[in-house]
ZAMARGU-4260 file (C-alpha; in steps of 0.2 Angstrom, whole numbers, plus 5000, padded with zeros to 4 digits):
<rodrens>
0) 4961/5344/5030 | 4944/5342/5016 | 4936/5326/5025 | 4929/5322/5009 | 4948/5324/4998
5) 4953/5314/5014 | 4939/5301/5009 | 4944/5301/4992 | 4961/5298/4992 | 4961/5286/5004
10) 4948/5275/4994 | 4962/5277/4978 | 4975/5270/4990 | 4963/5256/4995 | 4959/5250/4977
15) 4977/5251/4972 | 4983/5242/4987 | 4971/5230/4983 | 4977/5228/4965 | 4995/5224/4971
20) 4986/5212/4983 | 4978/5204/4969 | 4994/5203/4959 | 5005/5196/4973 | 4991/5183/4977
25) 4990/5176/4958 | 5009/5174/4960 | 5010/5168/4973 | 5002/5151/4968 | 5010/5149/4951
30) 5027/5145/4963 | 5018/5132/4975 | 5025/5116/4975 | 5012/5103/4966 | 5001/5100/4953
35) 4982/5101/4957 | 4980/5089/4938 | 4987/5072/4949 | 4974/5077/4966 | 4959/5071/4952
40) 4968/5057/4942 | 4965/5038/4946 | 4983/5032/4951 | 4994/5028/4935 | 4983/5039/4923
45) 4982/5024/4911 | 5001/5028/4907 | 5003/5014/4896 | 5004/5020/4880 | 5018/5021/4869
50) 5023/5039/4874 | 5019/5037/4891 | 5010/5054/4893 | 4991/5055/4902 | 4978/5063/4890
55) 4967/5066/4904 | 4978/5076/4910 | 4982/5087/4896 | 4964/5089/4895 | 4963/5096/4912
60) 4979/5107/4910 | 4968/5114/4895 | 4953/5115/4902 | 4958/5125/4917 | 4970/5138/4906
65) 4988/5131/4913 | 4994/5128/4896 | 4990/5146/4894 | 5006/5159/4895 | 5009/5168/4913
70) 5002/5185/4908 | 4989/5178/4899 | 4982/5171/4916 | 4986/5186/4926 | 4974/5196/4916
75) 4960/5184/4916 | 4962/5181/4933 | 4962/5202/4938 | 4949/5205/4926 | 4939/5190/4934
80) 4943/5198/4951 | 4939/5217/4947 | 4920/5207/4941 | 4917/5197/4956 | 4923/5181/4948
85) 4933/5173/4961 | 4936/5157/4950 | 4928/5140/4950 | 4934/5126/4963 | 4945/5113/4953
90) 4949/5099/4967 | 4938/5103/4980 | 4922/5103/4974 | 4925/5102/4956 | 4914/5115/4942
95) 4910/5125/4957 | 4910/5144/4960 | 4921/5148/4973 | 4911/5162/4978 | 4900/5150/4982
100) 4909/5137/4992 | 4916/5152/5003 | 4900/5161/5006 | 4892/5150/5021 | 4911/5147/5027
105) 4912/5166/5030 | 4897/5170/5038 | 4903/5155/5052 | 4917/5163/5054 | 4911/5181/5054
110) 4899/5177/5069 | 4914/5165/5078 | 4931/5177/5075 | 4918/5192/5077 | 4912/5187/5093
115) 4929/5181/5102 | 4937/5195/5093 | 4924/5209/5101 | 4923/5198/5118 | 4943/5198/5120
120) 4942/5220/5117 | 4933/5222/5128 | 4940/5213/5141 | 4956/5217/5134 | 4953/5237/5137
125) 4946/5234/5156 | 4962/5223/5162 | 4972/5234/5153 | 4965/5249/5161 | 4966/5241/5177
130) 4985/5237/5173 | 4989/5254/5167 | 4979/5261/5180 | 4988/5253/5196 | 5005/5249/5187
135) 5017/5243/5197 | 5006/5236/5211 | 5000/5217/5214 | 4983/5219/5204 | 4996/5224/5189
140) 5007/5210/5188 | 4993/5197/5191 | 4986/5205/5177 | 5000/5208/5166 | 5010/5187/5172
145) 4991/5180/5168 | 4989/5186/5149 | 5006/5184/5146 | 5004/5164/5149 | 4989/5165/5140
150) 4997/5170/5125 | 5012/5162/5127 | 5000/5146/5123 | 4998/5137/5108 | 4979/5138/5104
155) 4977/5119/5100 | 4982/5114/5118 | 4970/5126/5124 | 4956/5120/5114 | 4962/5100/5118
160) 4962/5107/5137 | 4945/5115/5137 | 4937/5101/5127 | 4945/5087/5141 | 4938/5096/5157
165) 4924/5105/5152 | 4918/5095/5138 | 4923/5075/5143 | 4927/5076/5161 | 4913/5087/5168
170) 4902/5087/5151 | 4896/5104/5153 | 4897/5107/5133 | 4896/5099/5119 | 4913/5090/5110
175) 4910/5092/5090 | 4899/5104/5081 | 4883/5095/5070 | 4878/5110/5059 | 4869/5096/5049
180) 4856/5097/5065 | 4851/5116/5062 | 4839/5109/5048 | 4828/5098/5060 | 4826/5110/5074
185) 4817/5127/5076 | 4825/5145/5077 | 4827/5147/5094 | 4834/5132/5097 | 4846/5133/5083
190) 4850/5152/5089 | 4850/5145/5108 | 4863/5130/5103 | 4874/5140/5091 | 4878/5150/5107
195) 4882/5135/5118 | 4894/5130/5104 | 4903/5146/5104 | 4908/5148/5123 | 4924/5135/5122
200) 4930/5142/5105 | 4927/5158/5110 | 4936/5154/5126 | 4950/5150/5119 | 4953/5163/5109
205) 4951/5175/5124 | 4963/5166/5133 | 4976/5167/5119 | 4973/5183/5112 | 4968/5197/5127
210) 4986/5199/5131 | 4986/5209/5115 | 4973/5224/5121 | 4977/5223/5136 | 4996/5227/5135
215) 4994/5237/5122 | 4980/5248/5133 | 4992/5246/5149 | 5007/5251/5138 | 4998/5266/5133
220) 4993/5271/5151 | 5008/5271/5155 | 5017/5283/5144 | 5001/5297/5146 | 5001/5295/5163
225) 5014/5305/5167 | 5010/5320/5155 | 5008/5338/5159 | 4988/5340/5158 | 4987/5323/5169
230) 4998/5331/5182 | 4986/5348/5179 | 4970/5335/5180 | 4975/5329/5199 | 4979/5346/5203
235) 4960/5353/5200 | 4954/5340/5212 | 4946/5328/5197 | 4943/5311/5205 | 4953/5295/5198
240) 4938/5290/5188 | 4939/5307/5181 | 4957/5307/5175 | 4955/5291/5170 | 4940/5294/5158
245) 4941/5310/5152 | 4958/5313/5151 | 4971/5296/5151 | 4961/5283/5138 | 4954/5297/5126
250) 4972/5299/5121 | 4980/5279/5128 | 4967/5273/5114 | 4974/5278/5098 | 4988/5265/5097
255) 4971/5252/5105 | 4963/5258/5088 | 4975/5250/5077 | 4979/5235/5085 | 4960/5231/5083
260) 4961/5239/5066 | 4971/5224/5064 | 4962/5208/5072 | 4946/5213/5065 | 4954/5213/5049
265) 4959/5195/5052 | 4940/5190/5057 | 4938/5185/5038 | 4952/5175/5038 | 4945/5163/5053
270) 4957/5153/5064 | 4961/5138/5057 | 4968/5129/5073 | 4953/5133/5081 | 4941/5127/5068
275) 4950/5113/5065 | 4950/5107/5083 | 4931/5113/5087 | 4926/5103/5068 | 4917/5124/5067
280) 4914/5124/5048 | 4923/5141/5046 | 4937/5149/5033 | 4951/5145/5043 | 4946/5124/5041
285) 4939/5129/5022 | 4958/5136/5017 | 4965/5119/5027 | 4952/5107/5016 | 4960/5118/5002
290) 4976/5117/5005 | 4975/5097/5007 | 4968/5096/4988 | 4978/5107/4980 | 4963/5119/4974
295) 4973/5137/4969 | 4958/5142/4966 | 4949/5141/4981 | 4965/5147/4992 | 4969/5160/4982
300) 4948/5167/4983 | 4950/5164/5004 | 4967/5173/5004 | 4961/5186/4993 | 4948/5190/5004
305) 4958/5190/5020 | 4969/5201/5015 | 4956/5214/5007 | 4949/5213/5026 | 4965/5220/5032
310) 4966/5231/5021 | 4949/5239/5024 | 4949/5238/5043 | 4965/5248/5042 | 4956/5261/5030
315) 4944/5264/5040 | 4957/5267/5057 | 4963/5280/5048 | 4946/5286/5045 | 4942/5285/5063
320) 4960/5293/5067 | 4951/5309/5062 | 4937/5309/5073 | 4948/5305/5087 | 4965/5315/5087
325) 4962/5333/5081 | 4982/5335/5075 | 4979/5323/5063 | 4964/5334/5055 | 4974/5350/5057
330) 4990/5339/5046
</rodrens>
């Protein structure tokens, strides 16, 4: 296959998966129960005239184009999208850019998500080639039983259990996160506390979410494992480490590709339980804030961008698909 016809067609898929994206995101909030107009209006509105209506209100509703027909919002709203015009904040922070507001949010949660994400693959990928490996024997079930419980726990009550032993009973790290300190201390401090402040989050997501690479990896062990050229591998005298690494996980990975394909297309989309729990100034608590003052416009710019990530770290497994199994460049 042309890699470059490859290239091309996959980005066409992209932009058009992102347009139905876009589509489904801008109708999705015209259906959302409550009316963001009432979030900025002093209680009663001064509904005592005769009529009983709220001109404030009606001057909001025009202001921010709700009196405006349904497709006449849809195209102003992907023509603002396809500019890089994600909208301005209406309840949040009101007149602001909501490019703006999401900015410093996302590079928290770039760093945060990208770091426990990257830190639970790896680990993920050596219990699971441990697992795989010895299947069936005592280091395998330990491993297999011990992820399994972590995952099977709500994140909250890990973050809450973390932060009472390690935090409060022991006072090893820090309870709440001060960003607002950053701007009276030098760089390496700042770099030197950031870190500090990420070991318990990132903690906890480890915990919560290694049982996903690591059973994938063992799952896919298990199933080459017993294949012809392993059989031929053991038979030529090549040591475990050997059939392990040049043989077993060059092919056990491809599933491990897309199940990261996956999380780190949810790094932009933060976790909110965590964030929340940690006070870590991130997406995940921004689309929370959001969601509490009825600000469309600011969920719809955090969702849109959440589920663009997706869509591109998918994109680019395929990409990486055809580097990394020759039958799908021969299809």
């Amino acid at each position: 296959m042309n890699f470059r016809r490859y290239l091309l067609r996959k980005t066409v898929y992209v932009i058009i998966t992102i347009f139905f994206i876009a589509s489904l995101n801008f109708l999705l909030f015209q259906v959302i129960a409550g009316d963001p107009t009432y979030v900025l209006l002093p209680r009663g509105c001064g509904t005592s005239n005769v009529t009983g209506e709220c001109p404030l209100r009606a001057a909001l509703i025009h202001e921010w184009a709700l009196d405006q027909p349904l497709i006449v919002r849809f195209a102003t709203y992907l023509r603002n999208v396809f500019s890089g015009n994600l909208g301005t904040s209406i309840t949040y922070q009101t007149g602001v850019p909501v490019a703006t507001i999401i900015a410093p949010r996302l590079w928290t949660t770039l760093i945060l998500v990208g770091v426990a994400t990257a830190t639970t693959m790896w680990l993920g990928i050596i219990l699971g080639r441990i697992s795989g490996w010895r299947r069936g024997r005592p280091a395998d079930v330990i491993i297999t039983l011990s992820t399994l419980f972590g995952y099977s726990m709500p994140s909250f009550w890990v973050s809450l259990l973390l932060i009472f032993s390690l935090s409060v009973t022991i006072r090893i790290f820090p309870v709440y996160w001060d960003f607002g300190a950053y701007a009276r201390m030098d760089l390496l401090s700042t770099v030197l506390d950031y870190m500090w402040h990420l070991i318990l989050p990132v903690a906890t997501f480890v915990i919560t979410n290694v049982a996903w690479f690591s059973l994938t990896l063992r799952n896919s062990l298990t199933d080459v494992l017993p294949e012809d050229y392993m059989i031929t591998a053991r038979a030529k005298g090549l040591s475990q480490g050997q059939q392990l690494r040049w043989h077993a996980l060059p092919n056990a990975r491809l599933p491990l590709v897309t199940a990261s394909a996956l999380y780190f297309g949810w790094v932009v989309s933060g976790a909110i339980v965590i964030e929340i729990v940690f006070t870590i100034q991130g997406l995940g608590q921004l689309t929370w804030e959001a969601t509490t003052a009825f600000d469309f416009p600011l969920l719809s710019g955090i969702f849109l961008i959440a589920t663009i990530g997706v869509v591109v770290a998918n994109a680019m497994a395929d990409v990486l698909y055809m580097f990394l199994d020759p039958r799908v460049r021969e299809a």
